[in-house]
N, C-alpha and C positions, 0 to 999 in steps of 0.2 A: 285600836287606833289605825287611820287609813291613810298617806298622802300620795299627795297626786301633784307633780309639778305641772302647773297649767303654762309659764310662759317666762322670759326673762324681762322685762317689767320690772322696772325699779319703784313705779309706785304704791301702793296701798290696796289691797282688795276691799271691796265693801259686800259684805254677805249677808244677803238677805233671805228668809229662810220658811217657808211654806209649810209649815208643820203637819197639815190634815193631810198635806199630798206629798210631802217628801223631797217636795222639788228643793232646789237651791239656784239663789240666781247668784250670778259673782259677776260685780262690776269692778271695772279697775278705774283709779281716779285719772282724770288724764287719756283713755282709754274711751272711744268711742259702743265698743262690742260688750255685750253682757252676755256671757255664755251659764247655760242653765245644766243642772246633773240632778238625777233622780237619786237618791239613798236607799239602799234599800240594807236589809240585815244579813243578807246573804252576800258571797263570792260572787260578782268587784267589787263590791258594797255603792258604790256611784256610779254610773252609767251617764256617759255624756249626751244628753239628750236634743238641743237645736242652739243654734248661738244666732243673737238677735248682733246685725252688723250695721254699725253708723259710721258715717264719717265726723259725726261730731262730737267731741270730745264730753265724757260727762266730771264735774268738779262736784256733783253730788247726786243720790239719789234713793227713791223712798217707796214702800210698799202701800198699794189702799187696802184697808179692811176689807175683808171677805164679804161684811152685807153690802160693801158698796158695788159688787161686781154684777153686771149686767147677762142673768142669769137665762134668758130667752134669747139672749146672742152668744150664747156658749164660753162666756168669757170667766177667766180661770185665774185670771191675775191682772193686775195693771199697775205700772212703777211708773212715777215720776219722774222725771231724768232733769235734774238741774246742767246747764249749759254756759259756758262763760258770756258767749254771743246771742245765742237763742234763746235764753231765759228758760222756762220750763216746758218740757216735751212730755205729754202724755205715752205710754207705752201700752198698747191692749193685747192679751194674749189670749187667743182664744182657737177651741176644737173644731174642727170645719164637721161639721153632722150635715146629714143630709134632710133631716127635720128639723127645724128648731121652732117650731110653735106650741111647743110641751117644754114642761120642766125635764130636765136629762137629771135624772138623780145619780146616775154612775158617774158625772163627775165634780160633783158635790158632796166629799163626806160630812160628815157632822162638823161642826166647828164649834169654836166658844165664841159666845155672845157680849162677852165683856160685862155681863149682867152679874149684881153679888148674888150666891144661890140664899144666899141665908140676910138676915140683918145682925148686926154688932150684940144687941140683946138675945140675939136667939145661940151667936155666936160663946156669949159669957155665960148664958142658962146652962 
C-alpha cells in the first residue's frame, strides 16, 4: 500500500488508469490540471511524471481505447475533458521522436483488444 498526498482539494479525484504503461492520470473535478504518475513495483512505487495545466475547469472526464490512438504521431493517450463552458476538449499526449514515419513499437506494449479469446460453446466444452 502507497499514498501520496497530491493537494488540499476538497473535491473528488477521478483516476484514470493505463494498465499496459503504468501511467495514471488523476483529475480533480472542479480542477483544471491533470497530473500523471508512472507505478512502478519498486522504491517510490509512483513517480510524478508531467502535469497537463488548464485554466478550465473539468466536471468530467474519459479515456479513448488504445486502438483508437494515433500511432504514426506517437500518440500515447487521449482524454476527453468534459467542461462546464467549453463542452468537450480533446486531450493528445504524445512522445516528441525524431522519426515518426515508422511504427515506434517501444511505445506500444501489447494491449487487450476487447475481443472474446474463446466462444460461450468452446467456453462450457
Amino acid at each position: 500500500l502507497f499514498t501520496k498526498t497530491l493537494n488540499a482539494s476538497s473535491s473528488y479525484v477521478i483516476p484514470l488508469v493505463d494498465d499496459d504503461t503504468g501511467v495514471v492520470y488523476l483529475a480533480g473535478k472542479g480542477d483544471g490540471n491533470i497530473r500523471m504518475f508512472e507505478v512502478t513495483d519498486a522504491a517510490p512505487f509512483m513517480v510524478e511524471l508531467l502535469q497537463f495545466k488548464s485554466n478550465k475547469p473539468q466536471s468530467g472526464i474519459v479515456m479513448y481505447h488504445k486502438t483508437q490512438m494515433d500511432v504514426m504521431g506517437c500518440e500515447v493517450a487521449r482524454l476527453l475533458k468534459v467542461t462546464p463552458r467549453n463542452g468537450v476538449i480533446p486531450i493528445r499526449f504524445t512522445i516528441p521522436r525524431m522519426h515518426s514515419d515508422f511504427f515506434q513499437d517501444d511505445l506500444y506494449p501489447e494491449t487487450a483488444d476487447g475481443k472474446a479469446s474463446m466462444t460461450a460453446d468452446e467456453w462450457f466444452s
